[in-house]
N, C-alpha and C positions, 0 to 999 in steps of 0.2 A: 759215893761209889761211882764208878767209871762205865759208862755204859759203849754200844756196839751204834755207831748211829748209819743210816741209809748210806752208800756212796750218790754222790751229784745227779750220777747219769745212771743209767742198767750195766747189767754185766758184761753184755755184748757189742758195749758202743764205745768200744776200741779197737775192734776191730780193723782192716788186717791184723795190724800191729801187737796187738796183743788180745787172745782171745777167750771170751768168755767163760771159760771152764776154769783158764787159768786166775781170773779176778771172782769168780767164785768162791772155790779154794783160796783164794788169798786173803779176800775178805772176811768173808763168811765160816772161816776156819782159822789159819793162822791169826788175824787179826783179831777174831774174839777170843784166842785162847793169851793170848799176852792181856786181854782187859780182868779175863777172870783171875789169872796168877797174880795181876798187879794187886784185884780188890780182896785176895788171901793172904797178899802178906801185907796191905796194910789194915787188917781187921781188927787189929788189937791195937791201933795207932790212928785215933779217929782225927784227931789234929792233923796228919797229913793227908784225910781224905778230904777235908774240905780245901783246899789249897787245886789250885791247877795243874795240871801236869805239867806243863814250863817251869810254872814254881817248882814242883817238885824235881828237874831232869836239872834244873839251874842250881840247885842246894846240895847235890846227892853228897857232899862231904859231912852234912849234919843230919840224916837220912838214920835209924838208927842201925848200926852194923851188921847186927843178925838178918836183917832183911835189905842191906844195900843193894847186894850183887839180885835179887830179884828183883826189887823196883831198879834198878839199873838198866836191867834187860829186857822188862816185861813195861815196865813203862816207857824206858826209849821205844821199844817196837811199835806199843802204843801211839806215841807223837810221833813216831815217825813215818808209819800207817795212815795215819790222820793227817799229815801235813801232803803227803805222796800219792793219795787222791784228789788233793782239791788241785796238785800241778800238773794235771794232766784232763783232756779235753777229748771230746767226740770231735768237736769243729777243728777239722785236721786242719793243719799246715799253717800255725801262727810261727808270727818273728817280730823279735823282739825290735820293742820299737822308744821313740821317745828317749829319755835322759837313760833310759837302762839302757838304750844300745850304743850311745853314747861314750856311754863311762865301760861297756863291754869292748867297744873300739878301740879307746884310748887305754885299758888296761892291757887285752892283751892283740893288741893292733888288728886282729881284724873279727867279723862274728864265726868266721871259719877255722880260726886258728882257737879261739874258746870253746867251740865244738870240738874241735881235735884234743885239746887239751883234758876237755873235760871225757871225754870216751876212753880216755887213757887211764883216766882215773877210776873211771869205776873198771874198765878192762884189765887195770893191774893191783888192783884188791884182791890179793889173796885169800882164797877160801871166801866168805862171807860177810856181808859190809855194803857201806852207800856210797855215792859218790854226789859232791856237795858243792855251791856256788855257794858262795857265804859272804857278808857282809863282818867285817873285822872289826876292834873298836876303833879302829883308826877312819871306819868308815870308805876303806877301801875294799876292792873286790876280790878273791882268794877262790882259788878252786882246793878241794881237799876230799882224802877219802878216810872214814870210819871204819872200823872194825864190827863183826857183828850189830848191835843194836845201840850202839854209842849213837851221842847225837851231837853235832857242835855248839849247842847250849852250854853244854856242862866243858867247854874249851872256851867260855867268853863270846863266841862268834854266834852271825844271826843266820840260820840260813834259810836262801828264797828259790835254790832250787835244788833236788836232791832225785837220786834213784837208786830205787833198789836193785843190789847185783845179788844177794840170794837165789840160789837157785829156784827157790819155790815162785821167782814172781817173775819169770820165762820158759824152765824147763818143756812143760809141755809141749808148746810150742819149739821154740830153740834146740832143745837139748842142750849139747856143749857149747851151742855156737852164741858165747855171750857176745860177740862182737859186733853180728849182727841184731840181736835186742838193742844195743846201746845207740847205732845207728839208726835205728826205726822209729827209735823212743823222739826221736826229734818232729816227728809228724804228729803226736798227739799230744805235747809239751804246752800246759795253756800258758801263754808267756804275758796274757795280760795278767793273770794273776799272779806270776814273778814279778812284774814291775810294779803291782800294790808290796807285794813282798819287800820290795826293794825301797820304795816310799815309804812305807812303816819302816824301815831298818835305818832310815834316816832322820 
């Protein structure tokens, strides 16, 4: 069964940027209510509770039917929850450095033009959904946006950096203005642990 574990840091050490009421709430309520849904519908299917949730978001075609579209959505929110805390940092103002910013350079020519690109993507995801750096099997770099709780696992692709444009994980703060969360999001972006992301993906 899937449990709710600690975030890295407190709730409040995101601040400006994102503030503590809202990773609250994010955590401590959206995120444990997708672990509880996920471990209801797989109660009667203990062979997939021992399995990982990657295992599980990477299979979802032999997943059994009656409970796809719930582990679909309760456990992408899950892994995606879980992946969207660890890429984010108190120790503000990292940049990407090493072979990752390298291969961010030479994909899409500069680290400002992948910022741009990448802001675009979560900024024009309609309704709700992530916006995703991904490592592809070709082993090349891809920006991409998901729909609701979709994850790029269950599309073949690895991803090392992602954000949430649901409403629930800026509203307070923001309100409409997602354009501004997705700019601000780059001051607490931990980018060394994208480039482990990025080293695992290779």
């Amino acid at each position: 069964m899937f449990t709710l574990t600690p975030l890295p840091y407190q709730y409040n050490a995101l601040e400006p940027f994102i503030d503590g009421e809202t990773m609250m709430f994010h955590h401590n309520k959206h995120h444990a209510v997708y672990i509880d849904n996920l471990n209801k519908a797989l109660e009667r299917y203990p062979e997939w509770q021992e399995k990982t949730i990657e295992e599980i978001i990477k299979n979802l075609n032999s997943i059994p039917e009656n409970i796809r579209p719930a582990v679909a959505n309760n456990g992408g929110g899950h892994l995606n929850h879980t992946f969207f805390w660890d890429i984010m940092t108190p120790v503000k103002g990292q940049k990407p450095e090493g072979e990752l910013l390298e291969t961010l350079i030479s994909t899409f020519g500069s680290v400002e033009e992948f910022m741009t690109q990448f802001e675009n993507a979560g900024l024009t995801r309609f309704g709700s959904g992530w916006a995703w750096l991904v490592v592809e099997e070709s082993k090349s770099l891809k920006i991409i946006s998901t729909a609701n709780q979709d994850s790029p696992l269950s599309l073949g692709m690895t991803p090392i950096l992602g954000v949430d444009v649901w409403e629930h994980a800026y509203y307070l703060k923001y309100q409409n203005r997602r354009v501004e969360y997705l700019k601000n999001f780059w001051n607490i972006v931990n980018f060394k642990q994208v480039e482990e992301n990025f080293k695992q993906a290779h």
